[in-house]
C-alpha positions in Angstrom: 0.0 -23.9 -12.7 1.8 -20.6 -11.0 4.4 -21.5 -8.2 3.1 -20.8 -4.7 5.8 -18.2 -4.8 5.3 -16.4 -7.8 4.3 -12.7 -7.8 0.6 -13.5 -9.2 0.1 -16.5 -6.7 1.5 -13.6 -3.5 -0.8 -11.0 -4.7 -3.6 -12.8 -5.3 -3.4 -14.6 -1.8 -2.3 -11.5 -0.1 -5.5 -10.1 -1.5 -7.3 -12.9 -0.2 -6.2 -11.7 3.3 -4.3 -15.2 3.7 -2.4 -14.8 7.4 -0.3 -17.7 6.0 0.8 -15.9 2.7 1.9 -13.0 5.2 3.7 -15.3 7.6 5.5 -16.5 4.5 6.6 -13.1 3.0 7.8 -12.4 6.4 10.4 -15.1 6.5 11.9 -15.0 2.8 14.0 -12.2 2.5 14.2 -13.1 -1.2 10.4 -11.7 -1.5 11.8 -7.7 -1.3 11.7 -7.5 -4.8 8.6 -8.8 -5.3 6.8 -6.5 -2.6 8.4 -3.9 -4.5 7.1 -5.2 -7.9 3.7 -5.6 -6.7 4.2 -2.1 -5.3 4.9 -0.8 -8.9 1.9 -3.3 -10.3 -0.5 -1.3 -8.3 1.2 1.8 -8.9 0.8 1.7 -12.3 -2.6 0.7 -11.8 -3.1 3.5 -9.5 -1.3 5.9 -12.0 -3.2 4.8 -15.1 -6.9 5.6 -13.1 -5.6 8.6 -12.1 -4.2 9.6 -15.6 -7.5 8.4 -17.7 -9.4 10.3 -15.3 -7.5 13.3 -15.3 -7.3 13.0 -19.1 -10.9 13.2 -19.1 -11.2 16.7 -17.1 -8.4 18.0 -19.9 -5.9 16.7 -21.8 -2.8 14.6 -22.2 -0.8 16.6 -20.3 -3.3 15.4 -17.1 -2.9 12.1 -17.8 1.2 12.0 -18.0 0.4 14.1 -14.9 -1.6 11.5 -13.6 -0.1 8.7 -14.4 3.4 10.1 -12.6 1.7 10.9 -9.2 0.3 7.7 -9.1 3.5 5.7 -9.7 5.3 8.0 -7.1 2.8 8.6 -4.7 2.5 4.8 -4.2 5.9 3.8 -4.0 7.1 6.4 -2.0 3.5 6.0 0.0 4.4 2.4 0.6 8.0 3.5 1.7 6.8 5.7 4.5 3.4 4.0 5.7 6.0 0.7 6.5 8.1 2.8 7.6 6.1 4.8 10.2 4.3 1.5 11.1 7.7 -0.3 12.0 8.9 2.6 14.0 5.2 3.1 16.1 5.4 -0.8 16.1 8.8 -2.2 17.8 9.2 1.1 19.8 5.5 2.7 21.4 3.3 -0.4 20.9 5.6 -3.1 21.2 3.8 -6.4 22.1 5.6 -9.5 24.2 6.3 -11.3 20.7 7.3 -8.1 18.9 10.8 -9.1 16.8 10.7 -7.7 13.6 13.2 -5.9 10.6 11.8 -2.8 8.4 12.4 -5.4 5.8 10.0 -7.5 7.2 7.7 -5.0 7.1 8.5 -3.6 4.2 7.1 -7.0 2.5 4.6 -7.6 4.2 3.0 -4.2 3.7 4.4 -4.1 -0.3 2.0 -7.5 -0.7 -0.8 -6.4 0.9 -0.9 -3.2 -1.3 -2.3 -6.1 -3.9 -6.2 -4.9 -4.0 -5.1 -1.3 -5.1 -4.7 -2.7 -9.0 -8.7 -2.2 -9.0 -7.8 1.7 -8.7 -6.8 1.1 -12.5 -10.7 1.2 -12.8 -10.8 5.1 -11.2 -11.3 6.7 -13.9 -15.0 5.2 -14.8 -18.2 7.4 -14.5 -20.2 6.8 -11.7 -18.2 3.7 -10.1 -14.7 4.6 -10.4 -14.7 6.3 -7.3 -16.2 3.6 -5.3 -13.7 0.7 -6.7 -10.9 3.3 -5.9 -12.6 3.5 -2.3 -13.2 0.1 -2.3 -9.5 -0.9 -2.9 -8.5 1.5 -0.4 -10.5 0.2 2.3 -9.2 -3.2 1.6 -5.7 -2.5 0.8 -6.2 -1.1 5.1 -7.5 -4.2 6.1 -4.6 -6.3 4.3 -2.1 -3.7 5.8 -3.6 -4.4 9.1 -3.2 -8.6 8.5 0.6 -7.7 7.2 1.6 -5.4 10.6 -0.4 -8.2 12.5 1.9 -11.1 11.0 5.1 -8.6 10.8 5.3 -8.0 14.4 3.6 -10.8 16.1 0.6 -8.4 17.3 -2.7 -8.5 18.5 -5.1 -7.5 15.9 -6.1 -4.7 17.9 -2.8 -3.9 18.1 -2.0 -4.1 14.4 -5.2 -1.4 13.7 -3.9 0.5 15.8 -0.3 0.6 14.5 -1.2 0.6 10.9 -3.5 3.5 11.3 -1.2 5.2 13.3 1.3 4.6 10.6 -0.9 5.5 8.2 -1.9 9.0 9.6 1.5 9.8 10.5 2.1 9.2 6.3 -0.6 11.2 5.5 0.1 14.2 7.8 4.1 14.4 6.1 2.4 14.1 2.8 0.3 17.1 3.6 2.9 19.3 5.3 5.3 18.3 2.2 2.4 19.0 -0.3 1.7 22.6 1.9 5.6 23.6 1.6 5.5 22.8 -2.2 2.4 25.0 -3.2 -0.1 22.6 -3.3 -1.8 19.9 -5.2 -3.6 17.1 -4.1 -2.2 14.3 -2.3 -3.3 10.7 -4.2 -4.8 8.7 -1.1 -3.4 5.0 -1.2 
């Protein structure tokens, strides 16, 4: 049976939307590395469904494409969204309770990226898009439990500050992406 603390036991509880597995990341600083392996799980994940389905509009060359804006796109995705949360979260929307480290943060908001390995399934006809959706949606929702637990928040509080973080991601993704020439960000 898998230790309570393994990776597989934290991702699959952190998909579960467990408060408890978030209170628990929260506290043990030793679980950094894995929020950043689960990170890289779902990256590759991500990466893969976006490579196979780019491979089916034309070639390898997509999916090595693919597959490397995934992997980056979600770590670096991951980086900013806990970062922008933290900031928006001890400073602007600080609740009574609010104590919290980017570290903190950082792994509670690496976990809860734990649905997006379904986003290995983007690439099938018909449903792909809706699974990649679907793990979207609830990758938010565990976000949202994450920022809630991180920062001793209101839930209101955490949609709020997750969103905000979220959008504030989104909008330096597009400016960077605008500055570059282009391409299409990969939502996470």
């Amino acid at each position: 049976m898998a230790s309570s603390t393994s990776l597989f036991n934290r991702m699959v509880r952190a998909a579960q939307l467990q408060p408890a597995l978030y209170e628990e990341v929260e506290a043990d600083t030793g679980a950094t590395g894995q929020a950043l392996l689960a990170v890289a799980l779902v990256s590759v994940a991500t990466g893969i469904g976006a490579g196979m389905d780019a491979l089916t509009a034309g070639g390898t060359g997509n999916f090595f494409y693919g597959l490397m804006f995934g992997l980056a796109g979600s770590i670096v995705g991951w980086l900013l969204w806990a970062l922008f949360a933290y900031i928006f979260g001890v400073s602007i929307l600080k609740g009574p309770q609010t104590s919290s480290t980017w570290g903190e943060l950082l792994r509670t908001m690496g976990l809860a990226n734990s649905p997006g390995v379904l986003r290995i399934f983007a690439f099938l006809p018909g449903v792909g898009g809706i699974i990649a959706f679907a793990a979207s949606v609830w990758t938010l929702i565990a976000a949202i439990i994450a920022v809630r637990q991180a920062l001793d928040f209101s839930t209101w509080r955490a949609i709020v500050t997750a969103l905000i973080g979220w959008l504030a991601y989104m909008f330096l993704v597009f400016v960077l992406f605008g500055l570059v020439g282009g391409g299409t960000p990969l939502a996470l």
